[in-house]
C-alpha positions as CSV (number, residue, x, y, z in Angstrom):
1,X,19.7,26.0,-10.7
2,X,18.0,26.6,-7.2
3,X,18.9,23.3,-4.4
4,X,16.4,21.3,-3.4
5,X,15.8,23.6,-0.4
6,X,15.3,26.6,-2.1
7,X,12.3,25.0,-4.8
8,X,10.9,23.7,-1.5
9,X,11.2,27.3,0.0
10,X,9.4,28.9,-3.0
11,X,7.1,26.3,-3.7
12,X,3.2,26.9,-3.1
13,X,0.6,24.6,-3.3
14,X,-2.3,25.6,-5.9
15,X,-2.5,26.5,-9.8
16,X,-1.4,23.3,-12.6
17,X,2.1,21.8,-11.5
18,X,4.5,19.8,-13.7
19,X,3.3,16.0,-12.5
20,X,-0.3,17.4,-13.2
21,X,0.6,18.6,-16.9
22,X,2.2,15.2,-17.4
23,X,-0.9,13.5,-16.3
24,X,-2.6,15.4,-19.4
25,X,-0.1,14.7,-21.7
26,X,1.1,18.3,-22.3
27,X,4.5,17.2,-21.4
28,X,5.3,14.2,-22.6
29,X,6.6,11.0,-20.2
30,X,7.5,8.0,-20.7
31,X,5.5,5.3,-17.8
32,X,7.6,2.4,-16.4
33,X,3.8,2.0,-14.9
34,X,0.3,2.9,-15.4
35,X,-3.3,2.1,-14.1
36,X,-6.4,3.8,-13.6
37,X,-5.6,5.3,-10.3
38,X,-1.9,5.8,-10.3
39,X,1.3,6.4,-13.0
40,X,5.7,5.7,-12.0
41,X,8.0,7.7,-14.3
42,X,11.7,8.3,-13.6
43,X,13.0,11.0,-12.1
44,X,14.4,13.9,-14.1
45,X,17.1,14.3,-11.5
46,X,17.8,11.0,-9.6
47,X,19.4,10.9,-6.5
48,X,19.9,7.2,-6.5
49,X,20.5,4.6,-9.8
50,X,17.1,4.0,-9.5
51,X,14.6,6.7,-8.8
52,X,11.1,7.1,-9.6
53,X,8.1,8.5,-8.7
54,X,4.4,6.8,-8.1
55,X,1.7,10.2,-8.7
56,X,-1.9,9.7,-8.0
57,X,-4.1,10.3,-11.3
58,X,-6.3,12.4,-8.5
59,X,-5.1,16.4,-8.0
60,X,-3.7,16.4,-4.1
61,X,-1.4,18.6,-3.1
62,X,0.3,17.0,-0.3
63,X,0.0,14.3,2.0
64,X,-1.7,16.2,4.8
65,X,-5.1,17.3,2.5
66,X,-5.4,13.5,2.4
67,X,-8.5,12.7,4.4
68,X,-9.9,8.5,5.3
69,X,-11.7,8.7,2.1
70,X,-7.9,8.3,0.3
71,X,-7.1,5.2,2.4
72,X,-7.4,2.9,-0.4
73,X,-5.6,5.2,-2.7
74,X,-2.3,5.7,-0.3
75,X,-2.3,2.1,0.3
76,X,-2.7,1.5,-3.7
77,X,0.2,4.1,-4.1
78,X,2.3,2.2,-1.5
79,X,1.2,-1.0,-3.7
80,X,2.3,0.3,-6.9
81,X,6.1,1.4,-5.5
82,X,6.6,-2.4,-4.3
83,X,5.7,-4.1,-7.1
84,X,7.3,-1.8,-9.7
85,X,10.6,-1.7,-7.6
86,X,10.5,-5.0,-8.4
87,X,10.6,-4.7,-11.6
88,X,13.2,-2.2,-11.3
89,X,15.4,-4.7,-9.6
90,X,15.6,-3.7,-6.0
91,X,15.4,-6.4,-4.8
92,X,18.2,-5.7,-1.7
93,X,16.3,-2.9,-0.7
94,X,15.0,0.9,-1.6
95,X,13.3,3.9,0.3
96,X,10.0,5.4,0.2
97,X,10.1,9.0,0.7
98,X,6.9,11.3,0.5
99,X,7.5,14.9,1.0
100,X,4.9,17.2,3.1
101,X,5.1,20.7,2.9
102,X,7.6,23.8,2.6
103,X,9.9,22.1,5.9
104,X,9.2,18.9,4.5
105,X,11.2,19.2,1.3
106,X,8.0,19.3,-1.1
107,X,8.5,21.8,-4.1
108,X,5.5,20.0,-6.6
109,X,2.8,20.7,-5.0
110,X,1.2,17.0,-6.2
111,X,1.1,14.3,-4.1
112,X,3.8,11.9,-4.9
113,X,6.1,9.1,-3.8
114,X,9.8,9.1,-4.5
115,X,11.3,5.4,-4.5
116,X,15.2,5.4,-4.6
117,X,17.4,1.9,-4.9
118,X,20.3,0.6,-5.9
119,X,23.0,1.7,-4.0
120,X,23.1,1.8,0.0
121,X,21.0,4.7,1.7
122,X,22.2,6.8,4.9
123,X,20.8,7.6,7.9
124,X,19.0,10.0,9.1
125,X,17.9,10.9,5.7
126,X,18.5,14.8,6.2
């Protein structure tokens, strides 16, 4: 299985990714949360106890093709990982990570938000 690094390496943005297949139910996913603009699922491969993602219901590829006109919807992202790491139980803390591009780390080219918890996080992050 290729590391983070090298997904992130081989990754390019364009063409149906695996968040956007989810959103049309071709693979199947189970939503800790969904809503008209956004969905959370668990992460396939958590780095943390808790780790899930918040993906926007609109196709963007990565933070940086957001323009003012997504405002609302990053701040409604942003929303949704507070109140559902509540209900995750995080309440002594989690991270918000969003991944921009091949140096960046992103290897789905889909907008999304990673929210890890429940253990202590280091610093710098990598």
């Amino acid at each position: 299985m290729a590391s983070e690094t090298e997904k992130a390496q081989s990754a390019k943005p364009g063409g149906e990714t695996i968040f956007g297949k989810i959103l049309s139910g071709a693979i199947p996913c189970d939503f800790i949360y969904e809503d008209e603009k956004c969905v959370a699922f668990n992460d396939v491969t958590p780095q943390a106890p808790v780790h899930f993602l918040v993906i926007p219901r609109k196709p963007i590829a990565q933070l940086s093709d957001c323009t003012d006109d997504d405002t609302q919807l990053l701040g409604h992202l942003v929303n949704t990982a507070r109140k559902v790491a509540a209900e995750q139980g995080l309440a002594k803390g989690y991270r918000l990570t969003i991944n921009n591009g091949q140096n960046g780390g992103q290897s789905v080219y889909h907008l999304h938000v990673h929210i890890m918890g429940g253990r202590q996080m280091g610093w710098p992050p990598g």
